[in-house]
mmCIF file of the N, C-alpha and C atoms, coordinates in Angstrom:
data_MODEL
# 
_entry.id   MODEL 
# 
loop_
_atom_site.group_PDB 
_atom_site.id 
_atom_site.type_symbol 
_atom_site.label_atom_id 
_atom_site.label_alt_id 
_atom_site.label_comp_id 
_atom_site.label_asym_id 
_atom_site.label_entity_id 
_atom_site.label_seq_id 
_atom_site.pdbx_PDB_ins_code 
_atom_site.Cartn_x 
_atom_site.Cartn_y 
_atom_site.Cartn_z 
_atom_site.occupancy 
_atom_site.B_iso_or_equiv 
_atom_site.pdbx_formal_charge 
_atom_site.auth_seq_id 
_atom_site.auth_comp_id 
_atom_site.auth_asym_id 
_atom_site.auth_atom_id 
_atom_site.pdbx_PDB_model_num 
ATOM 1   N N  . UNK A 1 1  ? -37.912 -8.097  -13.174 1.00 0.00 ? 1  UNK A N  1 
ATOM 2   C CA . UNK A 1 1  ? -38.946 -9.052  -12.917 1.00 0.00 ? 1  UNK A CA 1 
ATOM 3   C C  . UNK A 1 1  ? -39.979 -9.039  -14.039 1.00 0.00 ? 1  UNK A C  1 
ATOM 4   N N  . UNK A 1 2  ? -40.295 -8.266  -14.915 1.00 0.00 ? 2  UNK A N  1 
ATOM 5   C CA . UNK A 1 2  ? -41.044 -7.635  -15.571 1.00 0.00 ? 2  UNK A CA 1 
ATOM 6   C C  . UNK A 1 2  ? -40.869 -8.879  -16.847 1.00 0.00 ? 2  UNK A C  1 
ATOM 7   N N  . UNK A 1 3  ? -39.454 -8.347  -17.066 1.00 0.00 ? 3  UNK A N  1 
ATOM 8   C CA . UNK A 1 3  ? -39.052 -9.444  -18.563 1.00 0.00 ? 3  UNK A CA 1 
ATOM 9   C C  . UNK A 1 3  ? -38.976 -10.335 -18.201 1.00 0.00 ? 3  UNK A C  1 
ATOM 10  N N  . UNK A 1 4  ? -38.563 -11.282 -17.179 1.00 0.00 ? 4  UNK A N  1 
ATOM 11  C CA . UNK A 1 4  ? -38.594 -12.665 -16.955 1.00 0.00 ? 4  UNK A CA 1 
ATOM 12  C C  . UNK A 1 4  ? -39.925 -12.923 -16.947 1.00 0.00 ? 4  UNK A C  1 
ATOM 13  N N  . UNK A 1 5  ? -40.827 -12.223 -16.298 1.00 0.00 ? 5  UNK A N  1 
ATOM 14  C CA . UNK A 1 5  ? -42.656 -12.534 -16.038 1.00 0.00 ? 5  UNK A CA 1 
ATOM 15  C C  . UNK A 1 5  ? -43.077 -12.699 -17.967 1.00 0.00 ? 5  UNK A C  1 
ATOM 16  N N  . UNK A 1 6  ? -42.329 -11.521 -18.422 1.00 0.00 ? 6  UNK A N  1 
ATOM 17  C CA . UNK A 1 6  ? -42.710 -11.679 -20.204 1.00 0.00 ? 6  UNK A CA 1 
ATOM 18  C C  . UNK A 1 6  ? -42.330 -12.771 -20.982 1.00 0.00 ? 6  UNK A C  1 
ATOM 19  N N  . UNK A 1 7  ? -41.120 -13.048 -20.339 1.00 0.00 ? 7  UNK A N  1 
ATOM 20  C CA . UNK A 1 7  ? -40.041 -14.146 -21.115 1.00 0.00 ? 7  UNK A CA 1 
ATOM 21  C C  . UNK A 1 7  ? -40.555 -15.267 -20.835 1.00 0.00 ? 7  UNK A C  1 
ATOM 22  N N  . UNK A 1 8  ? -41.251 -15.454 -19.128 1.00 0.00 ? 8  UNK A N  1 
ATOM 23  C CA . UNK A 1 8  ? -41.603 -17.056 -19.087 1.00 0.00 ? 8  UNK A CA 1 
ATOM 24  C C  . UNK A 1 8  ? -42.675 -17.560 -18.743 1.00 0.00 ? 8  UNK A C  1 
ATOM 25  N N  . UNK A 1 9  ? -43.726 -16.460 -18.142 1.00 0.00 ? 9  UNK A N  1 
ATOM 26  C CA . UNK A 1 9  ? -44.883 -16.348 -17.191 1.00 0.00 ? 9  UNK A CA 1 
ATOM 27  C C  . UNK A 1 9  ? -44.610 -17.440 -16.695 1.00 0.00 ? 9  UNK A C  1 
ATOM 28  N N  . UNK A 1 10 ? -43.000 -18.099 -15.906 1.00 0.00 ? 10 UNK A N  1 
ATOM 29  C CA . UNK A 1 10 ? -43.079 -19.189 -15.051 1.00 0.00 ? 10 UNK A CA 1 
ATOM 30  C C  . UNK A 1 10 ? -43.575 -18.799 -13.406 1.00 0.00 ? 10 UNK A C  1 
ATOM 31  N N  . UNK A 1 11 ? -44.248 -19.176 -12.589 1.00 0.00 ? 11 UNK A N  1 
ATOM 32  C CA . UNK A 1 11 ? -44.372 -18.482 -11.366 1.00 0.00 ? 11 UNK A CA 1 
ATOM 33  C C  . UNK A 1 11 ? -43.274 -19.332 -10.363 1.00 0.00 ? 11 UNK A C  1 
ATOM 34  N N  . UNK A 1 12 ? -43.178 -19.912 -10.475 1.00 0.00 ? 12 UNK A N  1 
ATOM 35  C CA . UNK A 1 12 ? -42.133 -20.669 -9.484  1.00 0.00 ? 12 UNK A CA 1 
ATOM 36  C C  . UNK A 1 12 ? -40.583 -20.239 -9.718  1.00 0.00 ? 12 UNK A C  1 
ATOM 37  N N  . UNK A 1 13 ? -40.342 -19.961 -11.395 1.00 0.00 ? 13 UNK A N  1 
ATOM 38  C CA . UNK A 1 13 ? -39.138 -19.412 -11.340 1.00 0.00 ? 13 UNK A CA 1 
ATOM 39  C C  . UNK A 1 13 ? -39.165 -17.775 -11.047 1.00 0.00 ? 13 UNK A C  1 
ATOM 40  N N  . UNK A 1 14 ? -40.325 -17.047 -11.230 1.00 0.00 ? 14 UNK A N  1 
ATOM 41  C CA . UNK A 1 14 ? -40.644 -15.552 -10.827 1.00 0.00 ? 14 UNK A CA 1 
ATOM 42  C C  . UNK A 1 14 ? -40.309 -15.644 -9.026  1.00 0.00 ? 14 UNK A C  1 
ATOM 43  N N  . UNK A 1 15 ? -40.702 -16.560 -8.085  1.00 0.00 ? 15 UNK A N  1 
ATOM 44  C CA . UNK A 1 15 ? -40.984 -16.863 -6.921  1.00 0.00 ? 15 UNK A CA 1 
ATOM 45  C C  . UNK A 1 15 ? -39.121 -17.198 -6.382  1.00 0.00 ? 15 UNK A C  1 
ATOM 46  N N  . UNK A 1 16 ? -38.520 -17.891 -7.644  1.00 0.00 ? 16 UNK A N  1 
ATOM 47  C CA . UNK A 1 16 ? -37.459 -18.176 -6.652  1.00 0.00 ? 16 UNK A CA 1 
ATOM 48  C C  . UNK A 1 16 ? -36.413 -17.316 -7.477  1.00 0.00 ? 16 UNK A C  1 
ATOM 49  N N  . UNK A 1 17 ? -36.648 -16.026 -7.921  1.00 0.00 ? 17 UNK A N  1 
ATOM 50  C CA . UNK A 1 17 ? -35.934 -14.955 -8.223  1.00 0.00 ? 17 UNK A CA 1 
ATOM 51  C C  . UNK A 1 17 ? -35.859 -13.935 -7.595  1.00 0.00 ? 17 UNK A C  1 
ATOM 52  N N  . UNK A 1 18 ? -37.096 -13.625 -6.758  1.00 0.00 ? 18 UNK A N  1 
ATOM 53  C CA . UNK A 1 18 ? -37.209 -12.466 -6.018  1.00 0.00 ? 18 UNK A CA 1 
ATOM 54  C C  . UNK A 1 18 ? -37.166 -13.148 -4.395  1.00 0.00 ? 18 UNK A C  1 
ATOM 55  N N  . UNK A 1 19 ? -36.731 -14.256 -4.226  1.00 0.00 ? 19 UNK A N  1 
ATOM 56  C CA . UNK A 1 19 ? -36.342 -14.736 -3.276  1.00 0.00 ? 19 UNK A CA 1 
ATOM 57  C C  . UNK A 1 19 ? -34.798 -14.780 -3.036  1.00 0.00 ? 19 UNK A C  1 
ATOM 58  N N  . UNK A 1 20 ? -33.892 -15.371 -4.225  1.00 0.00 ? 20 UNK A N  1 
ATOM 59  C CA . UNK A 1 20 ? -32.795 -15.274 -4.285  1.00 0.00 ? 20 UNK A CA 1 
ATOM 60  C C  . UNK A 1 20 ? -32.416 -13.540 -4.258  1.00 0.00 ? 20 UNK A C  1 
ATOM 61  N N  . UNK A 1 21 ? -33.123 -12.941 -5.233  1.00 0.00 ? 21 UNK A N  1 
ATOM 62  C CA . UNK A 1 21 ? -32.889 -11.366 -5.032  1.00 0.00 ? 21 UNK A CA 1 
ATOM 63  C C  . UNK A 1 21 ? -32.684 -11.021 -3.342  1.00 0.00 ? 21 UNK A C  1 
ATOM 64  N N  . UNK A 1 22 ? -33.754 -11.374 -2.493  1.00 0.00 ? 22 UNK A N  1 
ATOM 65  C CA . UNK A 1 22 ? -33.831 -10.464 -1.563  1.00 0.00 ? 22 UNK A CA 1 
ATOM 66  C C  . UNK A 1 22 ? -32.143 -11.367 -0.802  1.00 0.00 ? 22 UNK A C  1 
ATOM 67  N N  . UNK A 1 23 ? -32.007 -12.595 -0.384  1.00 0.00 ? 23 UNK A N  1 
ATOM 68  C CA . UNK A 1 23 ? -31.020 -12.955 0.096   1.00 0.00 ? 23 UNK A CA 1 
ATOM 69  C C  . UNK A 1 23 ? -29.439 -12.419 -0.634  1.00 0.00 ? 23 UNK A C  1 
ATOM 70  N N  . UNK A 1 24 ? -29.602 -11.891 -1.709  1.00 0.00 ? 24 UNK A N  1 
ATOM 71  C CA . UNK A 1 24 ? -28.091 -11.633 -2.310  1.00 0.00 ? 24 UNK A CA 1 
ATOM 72  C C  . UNK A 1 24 ? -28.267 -10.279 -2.377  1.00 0.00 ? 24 UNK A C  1 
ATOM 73  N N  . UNK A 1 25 ? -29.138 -9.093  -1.965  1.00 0.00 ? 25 UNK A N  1 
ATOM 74  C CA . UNK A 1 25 ? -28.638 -7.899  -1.708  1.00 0.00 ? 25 UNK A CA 1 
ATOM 75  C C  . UNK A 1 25 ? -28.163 -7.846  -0.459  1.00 0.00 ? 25 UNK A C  1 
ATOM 76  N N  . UNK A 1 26 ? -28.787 -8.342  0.462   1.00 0.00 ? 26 UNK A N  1 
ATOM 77  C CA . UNK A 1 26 ? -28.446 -8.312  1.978   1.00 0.00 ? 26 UNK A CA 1 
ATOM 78  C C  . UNK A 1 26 ? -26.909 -7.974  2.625   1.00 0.00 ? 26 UNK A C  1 
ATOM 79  N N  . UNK A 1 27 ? -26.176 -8.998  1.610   1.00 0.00 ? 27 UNK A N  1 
ATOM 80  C CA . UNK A 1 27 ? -24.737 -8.829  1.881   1.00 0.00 ? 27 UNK A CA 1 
ATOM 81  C C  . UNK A 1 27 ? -23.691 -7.695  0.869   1.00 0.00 ? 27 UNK A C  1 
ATOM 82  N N  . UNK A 1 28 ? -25.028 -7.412  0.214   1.00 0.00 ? 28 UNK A N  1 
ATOM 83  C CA . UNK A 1 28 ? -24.019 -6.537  -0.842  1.00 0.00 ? 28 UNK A CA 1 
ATOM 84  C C  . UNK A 1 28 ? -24.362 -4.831  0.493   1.00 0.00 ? 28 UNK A C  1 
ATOM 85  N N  . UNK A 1 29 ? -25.051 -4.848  1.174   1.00 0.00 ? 29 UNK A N  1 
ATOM 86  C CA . UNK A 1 29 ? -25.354 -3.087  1.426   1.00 0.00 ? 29 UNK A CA 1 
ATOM 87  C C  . UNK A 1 29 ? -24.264 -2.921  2.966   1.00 0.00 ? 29 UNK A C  1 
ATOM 88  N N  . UNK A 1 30 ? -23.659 -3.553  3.455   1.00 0.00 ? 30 UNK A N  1 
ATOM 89  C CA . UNK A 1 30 ? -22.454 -2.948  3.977   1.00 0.00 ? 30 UNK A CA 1 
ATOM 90  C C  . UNK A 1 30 ? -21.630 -2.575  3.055   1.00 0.00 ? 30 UNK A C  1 
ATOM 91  N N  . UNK A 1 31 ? -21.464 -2.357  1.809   1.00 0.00 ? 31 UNK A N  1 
ATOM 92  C CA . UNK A 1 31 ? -20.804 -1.985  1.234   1.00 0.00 ? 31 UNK A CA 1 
ATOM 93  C C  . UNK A 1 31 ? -20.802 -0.356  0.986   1.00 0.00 ? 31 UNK A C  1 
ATOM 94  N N  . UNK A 1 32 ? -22.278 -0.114  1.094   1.00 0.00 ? 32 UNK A N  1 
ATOM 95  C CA . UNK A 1 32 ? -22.721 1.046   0.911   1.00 0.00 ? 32 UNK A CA 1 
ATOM 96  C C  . UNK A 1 32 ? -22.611 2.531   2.352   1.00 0.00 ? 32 UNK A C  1 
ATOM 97  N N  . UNK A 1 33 ? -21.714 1.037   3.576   1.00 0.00 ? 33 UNK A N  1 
ATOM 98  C CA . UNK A 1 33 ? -21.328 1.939   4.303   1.00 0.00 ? 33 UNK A CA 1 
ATOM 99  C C  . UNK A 1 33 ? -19.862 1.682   4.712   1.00 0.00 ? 33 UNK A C  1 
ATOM 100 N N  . UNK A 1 34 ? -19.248 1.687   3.694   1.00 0.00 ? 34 UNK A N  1 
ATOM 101 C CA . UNK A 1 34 ? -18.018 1.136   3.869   1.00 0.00 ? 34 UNK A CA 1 
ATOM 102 C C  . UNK A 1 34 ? -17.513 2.224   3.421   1.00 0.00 ? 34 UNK A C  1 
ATOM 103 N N  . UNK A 1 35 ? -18.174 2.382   1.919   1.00 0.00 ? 35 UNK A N  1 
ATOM 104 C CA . UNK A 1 35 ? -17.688 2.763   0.927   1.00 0.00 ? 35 UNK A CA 1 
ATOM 105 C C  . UNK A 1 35 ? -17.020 4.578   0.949   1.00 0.00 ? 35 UNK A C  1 
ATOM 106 N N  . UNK A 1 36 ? -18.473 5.056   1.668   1.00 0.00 ? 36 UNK A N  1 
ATOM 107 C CA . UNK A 1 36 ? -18.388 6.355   1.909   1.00 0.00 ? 36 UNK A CA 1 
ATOM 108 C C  . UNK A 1 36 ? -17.298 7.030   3.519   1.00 0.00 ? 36 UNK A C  1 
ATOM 109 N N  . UNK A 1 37 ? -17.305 5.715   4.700   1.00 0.00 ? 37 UNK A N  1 
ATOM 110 C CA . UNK A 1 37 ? -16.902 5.551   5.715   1.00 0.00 ? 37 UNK A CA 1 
ATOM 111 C C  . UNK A 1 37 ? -14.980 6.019   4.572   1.00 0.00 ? 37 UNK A C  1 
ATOM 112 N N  . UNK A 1 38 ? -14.687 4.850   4.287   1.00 0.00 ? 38 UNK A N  1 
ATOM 113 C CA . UNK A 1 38 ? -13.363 5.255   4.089   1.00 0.00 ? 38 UNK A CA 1 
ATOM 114 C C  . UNK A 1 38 ? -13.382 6.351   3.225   1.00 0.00 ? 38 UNK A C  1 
ATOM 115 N N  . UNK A 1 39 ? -13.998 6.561   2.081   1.00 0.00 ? 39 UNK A N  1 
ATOM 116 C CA . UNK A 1 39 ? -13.765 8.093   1.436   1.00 0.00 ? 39 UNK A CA 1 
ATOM 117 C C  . UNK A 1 39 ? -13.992 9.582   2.236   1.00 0.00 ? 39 UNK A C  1 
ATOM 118 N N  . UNK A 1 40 ? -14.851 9.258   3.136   1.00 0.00 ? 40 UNK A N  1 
ATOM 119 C CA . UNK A 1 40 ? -14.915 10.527  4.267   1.00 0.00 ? 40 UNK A CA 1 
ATOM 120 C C  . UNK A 1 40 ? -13.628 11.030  4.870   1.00 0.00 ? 40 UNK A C  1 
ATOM 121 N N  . UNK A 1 41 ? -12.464 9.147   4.954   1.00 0.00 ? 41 UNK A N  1 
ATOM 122 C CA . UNK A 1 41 ? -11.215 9.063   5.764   1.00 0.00 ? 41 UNK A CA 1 
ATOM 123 C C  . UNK A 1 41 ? -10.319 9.776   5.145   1.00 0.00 ? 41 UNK A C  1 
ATOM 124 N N  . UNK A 1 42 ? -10.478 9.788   3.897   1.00 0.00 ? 42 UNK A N  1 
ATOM 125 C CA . UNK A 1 42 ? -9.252  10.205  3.137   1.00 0.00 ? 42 UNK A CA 1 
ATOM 126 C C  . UNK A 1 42 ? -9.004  9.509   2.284   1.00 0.00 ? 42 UNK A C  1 
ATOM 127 N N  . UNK A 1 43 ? -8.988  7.952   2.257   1.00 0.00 ? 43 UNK A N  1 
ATOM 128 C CA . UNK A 1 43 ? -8.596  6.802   1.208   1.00 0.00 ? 43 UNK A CA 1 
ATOM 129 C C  . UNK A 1 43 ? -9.148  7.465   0.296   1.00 0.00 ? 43 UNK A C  1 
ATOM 130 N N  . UNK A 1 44 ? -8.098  6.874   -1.184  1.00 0.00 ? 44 UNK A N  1 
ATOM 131 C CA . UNK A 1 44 ? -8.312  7.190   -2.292  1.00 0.00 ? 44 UNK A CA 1 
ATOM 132 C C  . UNK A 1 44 ? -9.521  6.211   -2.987  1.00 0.00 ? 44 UNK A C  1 
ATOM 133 N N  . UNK A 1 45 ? -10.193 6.544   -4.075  1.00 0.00 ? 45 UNK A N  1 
ATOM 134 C CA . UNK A 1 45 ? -11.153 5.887   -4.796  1.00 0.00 ? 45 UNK A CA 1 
ATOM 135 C C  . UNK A 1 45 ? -10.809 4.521   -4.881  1.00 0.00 ? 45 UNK A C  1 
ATOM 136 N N  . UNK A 1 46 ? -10.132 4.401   -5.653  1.00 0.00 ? 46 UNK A N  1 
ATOM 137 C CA . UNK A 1 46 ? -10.291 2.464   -6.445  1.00 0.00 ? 46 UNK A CA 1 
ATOM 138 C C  . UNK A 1 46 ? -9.688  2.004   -5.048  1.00 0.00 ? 46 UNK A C  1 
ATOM 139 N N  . UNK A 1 47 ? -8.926  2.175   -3.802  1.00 0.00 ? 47 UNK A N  1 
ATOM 140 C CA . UNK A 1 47 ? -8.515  0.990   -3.170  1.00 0.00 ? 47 UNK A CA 1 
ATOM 141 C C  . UNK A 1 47 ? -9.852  0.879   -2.285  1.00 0.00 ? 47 UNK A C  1 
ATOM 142 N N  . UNK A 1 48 ? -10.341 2.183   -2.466  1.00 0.00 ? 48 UNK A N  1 
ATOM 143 C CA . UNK A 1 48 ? -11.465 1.520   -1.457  1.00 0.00 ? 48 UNK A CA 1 
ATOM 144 C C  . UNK A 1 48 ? -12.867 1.447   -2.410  1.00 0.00 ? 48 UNK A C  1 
ATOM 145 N N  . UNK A 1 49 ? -12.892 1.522   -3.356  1.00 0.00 ? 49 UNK A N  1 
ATOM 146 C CA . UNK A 1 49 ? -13.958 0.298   -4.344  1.00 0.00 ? 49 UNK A CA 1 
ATOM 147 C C  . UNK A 1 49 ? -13.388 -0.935  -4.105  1.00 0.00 ? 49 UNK A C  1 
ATOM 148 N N  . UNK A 1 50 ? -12.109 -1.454  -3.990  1.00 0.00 ? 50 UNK A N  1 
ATOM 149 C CA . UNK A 1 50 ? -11.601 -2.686  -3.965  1.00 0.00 ? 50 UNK A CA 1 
ATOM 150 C C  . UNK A 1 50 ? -12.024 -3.212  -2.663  1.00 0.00 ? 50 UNK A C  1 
ATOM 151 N N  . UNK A 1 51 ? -11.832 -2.325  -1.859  1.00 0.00 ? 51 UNK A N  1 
ATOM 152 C CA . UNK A 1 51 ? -12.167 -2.906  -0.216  1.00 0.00 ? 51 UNK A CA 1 
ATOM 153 C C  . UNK A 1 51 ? -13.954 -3.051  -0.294  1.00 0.00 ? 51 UNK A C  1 
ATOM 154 N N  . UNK A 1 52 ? -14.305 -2.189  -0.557  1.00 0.00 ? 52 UNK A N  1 
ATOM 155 C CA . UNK A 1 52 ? -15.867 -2.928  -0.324  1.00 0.00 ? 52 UNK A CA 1 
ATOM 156 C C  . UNK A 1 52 ? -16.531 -3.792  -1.613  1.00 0.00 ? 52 UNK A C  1 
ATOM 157 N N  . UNK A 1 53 ? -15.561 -4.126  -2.190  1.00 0.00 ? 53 UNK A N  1 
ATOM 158 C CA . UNK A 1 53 ? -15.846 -5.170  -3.093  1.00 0.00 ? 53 UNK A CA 1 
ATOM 159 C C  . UNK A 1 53 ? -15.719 -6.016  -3.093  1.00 0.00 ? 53 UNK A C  1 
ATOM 160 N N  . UNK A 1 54 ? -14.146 -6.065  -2.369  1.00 0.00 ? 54 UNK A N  1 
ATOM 161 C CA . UNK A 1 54 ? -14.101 -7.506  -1.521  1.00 0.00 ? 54 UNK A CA 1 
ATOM 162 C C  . UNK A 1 54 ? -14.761 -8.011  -0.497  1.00 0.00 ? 54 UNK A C  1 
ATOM 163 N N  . UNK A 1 55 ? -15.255 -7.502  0.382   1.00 0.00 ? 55 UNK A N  1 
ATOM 164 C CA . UNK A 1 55 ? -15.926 -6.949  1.855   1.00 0.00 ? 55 UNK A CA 1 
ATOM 165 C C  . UNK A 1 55 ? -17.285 -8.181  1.225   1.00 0.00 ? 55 UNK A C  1 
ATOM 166 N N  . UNK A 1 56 ? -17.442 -7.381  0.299   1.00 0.00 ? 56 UNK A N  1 
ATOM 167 C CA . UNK A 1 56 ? -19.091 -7.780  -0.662  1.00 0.00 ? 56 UNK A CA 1 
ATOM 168 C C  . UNK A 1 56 ? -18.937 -9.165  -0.816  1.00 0.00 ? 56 UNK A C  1 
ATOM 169 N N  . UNK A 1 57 ? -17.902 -9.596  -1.668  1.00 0.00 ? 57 UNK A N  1 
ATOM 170 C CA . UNK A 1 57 ? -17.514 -10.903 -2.664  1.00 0.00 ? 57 UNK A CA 1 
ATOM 171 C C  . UNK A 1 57 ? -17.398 -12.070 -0.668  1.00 0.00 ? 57 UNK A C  1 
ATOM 172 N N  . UNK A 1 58 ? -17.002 -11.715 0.273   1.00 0.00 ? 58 UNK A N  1 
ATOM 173 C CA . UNK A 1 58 ? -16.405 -12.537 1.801   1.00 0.00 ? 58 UNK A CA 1 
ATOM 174 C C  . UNK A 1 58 ? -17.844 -12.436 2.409   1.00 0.00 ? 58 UNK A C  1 
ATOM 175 N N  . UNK A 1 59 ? -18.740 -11.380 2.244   1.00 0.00 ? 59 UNK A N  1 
ATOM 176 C CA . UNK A 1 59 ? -20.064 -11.668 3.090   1.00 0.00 ? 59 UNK A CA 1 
ATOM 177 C C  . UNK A 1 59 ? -21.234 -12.623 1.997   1.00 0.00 ? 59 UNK A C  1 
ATOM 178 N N  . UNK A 1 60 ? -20.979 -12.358 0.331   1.00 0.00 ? 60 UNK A N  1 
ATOM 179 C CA . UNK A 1 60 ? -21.980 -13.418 -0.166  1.00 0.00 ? 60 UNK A CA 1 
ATOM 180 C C  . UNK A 1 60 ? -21.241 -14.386 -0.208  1.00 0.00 ? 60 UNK A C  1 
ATOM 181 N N  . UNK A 1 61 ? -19.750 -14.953 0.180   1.00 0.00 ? 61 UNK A N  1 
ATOM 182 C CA . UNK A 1 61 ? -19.570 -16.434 0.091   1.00 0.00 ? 61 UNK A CA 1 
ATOM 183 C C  . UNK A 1 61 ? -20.259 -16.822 1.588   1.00 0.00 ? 61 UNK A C  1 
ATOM 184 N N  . UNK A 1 62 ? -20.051 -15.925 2.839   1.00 0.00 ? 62 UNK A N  1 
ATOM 185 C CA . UNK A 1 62 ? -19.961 -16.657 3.932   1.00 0.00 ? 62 UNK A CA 1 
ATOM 186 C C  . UNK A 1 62 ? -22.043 -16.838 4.334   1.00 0.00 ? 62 UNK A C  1 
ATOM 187 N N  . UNK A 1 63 ? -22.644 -16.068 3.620   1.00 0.00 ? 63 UNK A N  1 
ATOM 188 C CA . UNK A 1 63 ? -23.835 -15.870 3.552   1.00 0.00 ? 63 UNK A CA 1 
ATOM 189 C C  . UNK A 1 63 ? -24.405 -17.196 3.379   1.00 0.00 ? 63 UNK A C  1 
ATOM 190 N N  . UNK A 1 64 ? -23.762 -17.667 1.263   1.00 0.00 ? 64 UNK A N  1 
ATOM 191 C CA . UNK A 1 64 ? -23.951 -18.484 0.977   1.00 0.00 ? 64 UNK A CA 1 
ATOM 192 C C  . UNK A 1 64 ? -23.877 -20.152 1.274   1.00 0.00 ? 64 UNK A C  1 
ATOM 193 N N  . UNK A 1 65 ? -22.540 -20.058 2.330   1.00 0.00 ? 65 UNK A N  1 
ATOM 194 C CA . UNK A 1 65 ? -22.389 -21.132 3.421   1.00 0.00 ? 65 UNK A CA 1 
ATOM 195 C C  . UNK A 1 65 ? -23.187 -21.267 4.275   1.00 0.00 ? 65 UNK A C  1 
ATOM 196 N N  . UNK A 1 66 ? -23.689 -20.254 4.724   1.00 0.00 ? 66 UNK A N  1 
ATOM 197 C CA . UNK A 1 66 ? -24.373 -20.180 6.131   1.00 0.00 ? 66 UNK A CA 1 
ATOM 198 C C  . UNK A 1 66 ? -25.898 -20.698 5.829   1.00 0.00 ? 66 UNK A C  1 
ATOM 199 N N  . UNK A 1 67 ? -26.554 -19.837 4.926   1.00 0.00 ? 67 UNK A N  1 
ATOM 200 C CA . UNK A 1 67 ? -27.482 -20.515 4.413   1.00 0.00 ? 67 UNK A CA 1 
ATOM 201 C C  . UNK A 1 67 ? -28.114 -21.833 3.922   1.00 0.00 ? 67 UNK A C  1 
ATOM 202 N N  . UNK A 1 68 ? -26.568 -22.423 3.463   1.00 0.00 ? 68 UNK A N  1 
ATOM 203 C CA . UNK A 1 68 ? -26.726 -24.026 2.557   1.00 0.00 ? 68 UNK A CA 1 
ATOM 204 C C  . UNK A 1 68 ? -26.714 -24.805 3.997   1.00 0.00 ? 68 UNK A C  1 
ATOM 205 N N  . UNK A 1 69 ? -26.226 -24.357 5.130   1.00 0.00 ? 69 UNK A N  1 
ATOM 206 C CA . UNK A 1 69 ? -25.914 -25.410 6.080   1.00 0.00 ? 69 UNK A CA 1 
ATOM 207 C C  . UNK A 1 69 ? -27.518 -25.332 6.804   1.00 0.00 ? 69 UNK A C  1 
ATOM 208 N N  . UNK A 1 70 ? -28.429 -24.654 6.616   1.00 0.00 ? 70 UNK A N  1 
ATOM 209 C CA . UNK A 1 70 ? -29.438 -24.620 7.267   1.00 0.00 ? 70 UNK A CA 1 
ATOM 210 C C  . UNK A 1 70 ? -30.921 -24.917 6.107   1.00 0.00 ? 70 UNK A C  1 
ATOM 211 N N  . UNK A 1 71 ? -30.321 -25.447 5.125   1.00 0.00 ? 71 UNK A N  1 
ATOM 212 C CA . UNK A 1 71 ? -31.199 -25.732 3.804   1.00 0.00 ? 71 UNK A CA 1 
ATOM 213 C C  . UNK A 1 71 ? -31.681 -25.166 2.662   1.00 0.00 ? 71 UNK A C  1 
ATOM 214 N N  . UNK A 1 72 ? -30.752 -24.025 2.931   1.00 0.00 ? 72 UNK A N  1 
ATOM 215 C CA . UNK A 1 72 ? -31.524 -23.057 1.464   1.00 0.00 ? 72 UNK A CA 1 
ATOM 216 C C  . UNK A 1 72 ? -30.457 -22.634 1.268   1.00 0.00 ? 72 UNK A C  1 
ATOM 217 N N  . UNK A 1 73 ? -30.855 -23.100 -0.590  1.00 0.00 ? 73 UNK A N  1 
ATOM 218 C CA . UNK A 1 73 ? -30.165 -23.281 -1.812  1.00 0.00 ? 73 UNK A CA 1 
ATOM 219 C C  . UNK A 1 73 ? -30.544 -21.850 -2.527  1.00 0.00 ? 73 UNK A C  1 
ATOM 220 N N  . UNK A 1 74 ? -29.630 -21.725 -3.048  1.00 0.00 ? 74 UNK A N  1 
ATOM 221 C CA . UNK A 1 74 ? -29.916 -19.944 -3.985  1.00 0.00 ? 74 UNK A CA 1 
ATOM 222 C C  . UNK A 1 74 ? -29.349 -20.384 -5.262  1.00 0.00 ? 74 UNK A C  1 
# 
């Protein structure tokens, strides 16, 4: 936020960065209990980076649907 505030002192684009920020972590942090859930199981590393990566990539599309149908654009 720092360098964009340096790069543009725009406030509206500062405003709809840390807005889009907060809506596109949201769907990334089940990942963060996915991740450890199957490595606790036994699964090996990369298939289950793959699984909560995909997990990640199916909750910001369905996010991003869900959102546009109720008016907000990211």
């Amino acid at each position: 936020m720092i360098w964009l505030w340096r790069d543009t002192e725009d406030t509206a684009r500062m405003a709809d960065h840390a807005f889009a920020t907060f809506w596109f972590v949201l769907p990334s942090l089940p990942m963060f209990l996915v991740i450890p859930l199957l490595l606790g199981r036994g699964m090996a590393f990369w298939p289950t980076l793959v699984i909560g990566c995909a997990l990640t990539v199916v909750l910001y599309l369905a996010m991003v649907w869900t959102l546009a149908r109720f008016g907000v654009q990211l």
